[in-house]
N, C-alpha and C positions, 0 to 999 in steps of 0.2 A: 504494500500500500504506500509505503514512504517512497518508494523509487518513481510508484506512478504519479505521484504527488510533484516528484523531482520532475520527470517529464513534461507534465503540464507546466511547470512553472519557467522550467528552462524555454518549453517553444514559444511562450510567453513573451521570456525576454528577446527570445531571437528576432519574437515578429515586431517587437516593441525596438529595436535595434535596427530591425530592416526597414521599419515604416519611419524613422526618425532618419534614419539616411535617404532615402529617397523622398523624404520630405525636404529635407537639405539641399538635394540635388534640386529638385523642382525649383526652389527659392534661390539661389545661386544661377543657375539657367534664364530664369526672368531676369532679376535683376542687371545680368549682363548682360542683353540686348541692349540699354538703352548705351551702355558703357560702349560696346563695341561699334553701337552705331556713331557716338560721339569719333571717336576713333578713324572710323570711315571718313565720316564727314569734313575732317579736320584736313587728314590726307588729301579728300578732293580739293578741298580748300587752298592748299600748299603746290599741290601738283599743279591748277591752275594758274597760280603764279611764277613755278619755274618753268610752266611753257611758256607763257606772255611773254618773262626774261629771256628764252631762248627762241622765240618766237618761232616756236613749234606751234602752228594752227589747225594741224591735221591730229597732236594730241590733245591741243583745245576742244575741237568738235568733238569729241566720246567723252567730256567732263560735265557738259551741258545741255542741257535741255532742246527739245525741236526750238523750242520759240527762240533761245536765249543764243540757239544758231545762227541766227539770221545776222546775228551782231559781230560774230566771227568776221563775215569777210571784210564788214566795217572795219576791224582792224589790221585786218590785211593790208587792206589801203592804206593804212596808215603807220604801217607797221614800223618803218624808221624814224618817226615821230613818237613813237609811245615810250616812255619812260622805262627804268629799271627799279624793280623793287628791292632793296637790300634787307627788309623783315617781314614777317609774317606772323602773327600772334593774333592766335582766336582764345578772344574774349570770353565768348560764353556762346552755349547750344541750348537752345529751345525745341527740343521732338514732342511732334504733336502728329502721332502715325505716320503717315508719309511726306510729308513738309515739318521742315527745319529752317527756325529763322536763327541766323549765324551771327554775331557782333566779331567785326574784324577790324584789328591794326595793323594798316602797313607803314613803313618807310621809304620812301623813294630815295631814288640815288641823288639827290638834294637836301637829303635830309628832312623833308617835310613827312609831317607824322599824318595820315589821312585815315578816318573811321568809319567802315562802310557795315551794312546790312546785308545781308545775303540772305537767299529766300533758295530751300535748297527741295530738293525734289526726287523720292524715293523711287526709279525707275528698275522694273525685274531684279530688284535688292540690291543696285546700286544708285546711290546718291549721286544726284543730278544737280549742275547751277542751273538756278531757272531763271532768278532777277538778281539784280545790286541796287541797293541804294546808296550812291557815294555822295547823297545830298548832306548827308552828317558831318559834312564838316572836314577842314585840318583843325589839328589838336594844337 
């Protein structure tokens, strides 16, 4: 009687042991989505910039959105006139399902600190530039 007593108590703990780890898992698993999408988003973020400085626009177009395409060739044209960026630092990430609005520092090769908005856009689970707001100002 005491062994079977032992039995029930141990699968007990075992199921109490398995459901507390995969309770674990489950909560760890969610919580880092939004971590990893921070992550993504930051990179698109980044990558954008060292293509503009290398003025690679054929890895521009797969960072951005259809609409936000159209704006590519606009800098095509203009592509010996566009500035270099020497910093990148994102502020802070706002995910709200599939749109992310972005707060970005940059530094131009003049030194001017400029704060822009980014409106970012979750395409087949890659993060997308859709808009900027660079009406925020130099800092």
């Amino acid at each position: 009687m005491i062994f079977a007593i032992f039995v029930i108590f141990a699968k007990n703990i075992v199921m109490k042991k398995l459901l507390l780890i995969l309770l674990a898992c489950i909560f760890v698993s969610a919580c880092s989505g939004g971590d990893r999408d921070e992550v993504l988003i930051e990179k698109t973020i980044k990558n954008y910039y060292e293509s503009l400085n290398k003025r690679d626009f054929k890895t521009l177009e797969t960072l951005v959105s259809e609409r936000m395409n159209k704006k590519i060739s606009y800098f095509k044209d203009l592509a010996n006139e566009l500035v270099i960026y020497k910093s990148v630092k994102v502020n802070n990430v706002i995910i709200n399902g599939n749109l992310a609005l972005v707060e970005v520092e940059v530094v131009d090769q003049f030194g001017n600190k400029i704060e822009c908005n980014w409106n970012l856009l979750k395409v087949n689970q890659e993060w997308k530039i859709d808009m900027i707001d660079i009406s925020a100002s130099e800092v």
